[in-house]
N, C-alpha and C positions, 0 to 999 in steps of 0.2 A: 704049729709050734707055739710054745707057749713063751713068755716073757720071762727071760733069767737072770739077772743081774750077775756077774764076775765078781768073784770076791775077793781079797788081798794073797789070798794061795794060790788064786786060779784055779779052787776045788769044784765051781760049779761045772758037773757035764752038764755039756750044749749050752753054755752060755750065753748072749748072746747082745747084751747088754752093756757097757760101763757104768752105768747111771742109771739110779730111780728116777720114777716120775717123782718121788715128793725133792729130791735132790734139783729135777730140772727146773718145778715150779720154783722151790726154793731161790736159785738162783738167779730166774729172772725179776724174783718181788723185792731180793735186793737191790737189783740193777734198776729198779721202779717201771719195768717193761712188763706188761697185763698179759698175763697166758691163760687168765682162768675158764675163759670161754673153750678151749683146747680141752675136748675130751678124752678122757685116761688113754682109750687106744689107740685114738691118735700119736698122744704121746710116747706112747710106748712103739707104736712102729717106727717112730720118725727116731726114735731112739735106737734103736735097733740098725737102721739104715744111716744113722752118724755111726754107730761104732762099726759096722761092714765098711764105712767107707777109709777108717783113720783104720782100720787093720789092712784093706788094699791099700789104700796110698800113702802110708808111713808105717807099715808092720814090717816091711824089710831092713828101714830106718832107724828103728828104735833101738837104742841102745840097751846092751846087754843081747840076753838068748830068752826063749822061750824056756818055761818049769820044763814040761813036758811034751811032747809031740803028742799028747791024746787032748789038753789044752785046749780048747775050742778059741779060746779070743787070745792077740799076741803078747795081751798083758795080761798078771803083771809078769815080769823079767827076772831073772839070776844075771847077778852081776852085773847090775845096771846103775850109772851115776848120772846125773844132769850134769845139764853144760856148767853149771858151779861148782860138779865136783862131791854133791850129797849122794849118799845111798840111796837108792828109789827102787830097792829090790826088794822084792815081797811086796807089791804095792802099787795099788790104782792110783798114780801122781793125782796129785790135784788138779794139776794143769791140765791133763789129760779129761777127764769128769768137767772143766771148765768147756775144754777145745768142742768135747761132745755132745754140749749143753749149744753151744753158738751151731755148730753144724746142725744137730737136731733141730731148732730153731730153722731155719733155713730149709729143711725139709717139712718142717711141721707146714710153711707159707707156700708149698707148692717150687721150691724152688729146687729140681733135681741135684746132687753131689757132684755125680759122676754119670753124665751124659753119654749116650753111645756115642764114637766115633763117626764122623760121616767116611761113609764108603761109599767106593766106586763099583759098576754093574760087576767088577771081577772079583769083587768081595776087599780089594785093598784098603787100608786106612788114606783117605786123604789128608795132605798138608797142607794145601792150600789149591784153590783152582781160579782158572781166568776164563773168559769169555768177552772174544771182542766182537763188536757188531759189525764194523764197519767193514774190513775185509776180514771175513769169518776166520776166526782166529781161537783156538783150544786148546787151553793149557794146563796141564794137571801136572802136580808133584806130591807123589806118595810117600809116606811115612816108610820108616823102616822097623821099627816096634815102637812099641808104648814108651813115652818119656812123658819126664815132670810135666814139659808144659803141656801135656792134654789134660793136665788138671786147671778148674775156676782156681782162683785164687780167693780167698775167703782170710782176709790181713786179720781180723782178729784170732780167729780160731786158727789159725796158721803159724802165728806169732806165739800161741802156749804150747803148738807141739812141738816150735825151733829150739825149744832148752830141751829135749826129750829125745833127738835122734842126735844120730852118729855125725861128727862135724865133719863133713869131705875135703876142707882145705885142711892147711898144716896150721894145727896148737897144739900145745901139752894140757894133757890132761892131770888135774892134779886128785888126787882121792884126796875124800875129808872125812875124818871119825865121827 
């Protein structure tokens, strides 16, 4: 599969992309963080596996809907506003090209998104397990599906998708021309 950048209509088939390599280098020589040792494919896969991972773990999130259901990537959206209330429809937010700039970074250093689940011999997700030595003692509690917290928490690149998805408490939304 070849490297394809998403573009503001979401006309690219098989996308697969949010961000150029010259966008990611870009952004970290402002940030004055040295990526030039990172070569092109690198970057490109690590780019690739930040935007597989912000379409699993905030593609259901994101406000608005998808263009189309043939669409390869969940952005950009119809009918979509940030938490301020702008229009962000027809359109790879910035925020989001940022978010996928820090997670790609993180993948570029070896540092997995989205980890498998530890599982138990019966295939279930574990929650947590215990083991006492002293009078043998075994304790497991299993997941009941995937939730938020089986994601790392990554506060920066976290922090520019929270203006990008659907707020779950109660606000008003205000539209802005």
């Amino acid at each position: 599969m070849s490297f394809l950048v998403q573009d503001d209509l979401g006309s690219v088939v098989g996308a697969n992309s949010y961000i150029t390599e010259a966008y990611f280098r870009a952004y970290f020589l402002d940030r004055g963080v040295d990526v030039s040792a990172s070569v092109t494919a690198d970057v490109e896969a690590a780019a690739i596996r930040a935007t597989d991972y912000i379409d699993f773990r905030w593609g259901s999130l994101i406000v608005g809907v998808k263009k189309a259901s043939s669409q390869s990537t969940q952005v950009p959206r119809l009918s979509a506003f940030d938490k301020d209330g702008y229009d962000i429809s027809n359109t790879i937010p910035e925020a989001l090209k940022k978010a996928c700039c820090e997670y790609a970074y993180r993948e570029l250093n070896g540092i997995s998104l989205s980890p498998d689940l530890v599982q138990s011999d019966t295939g279930q997700s574990v929650k947590s397990s215990k083991t006492k030595v002293d009078v043998i003692e075994v304790q497991t509690v299993f997941k009941d599906d995937y939730q938020e917290d089986d994601f790392k928490s990554y506060p920066k690149a976290d922090s520019l998708m929270s203006g990008l998805v659907k707020n779950t408490g109660s606000a008003q939304v205000v539209k802005r021309a």
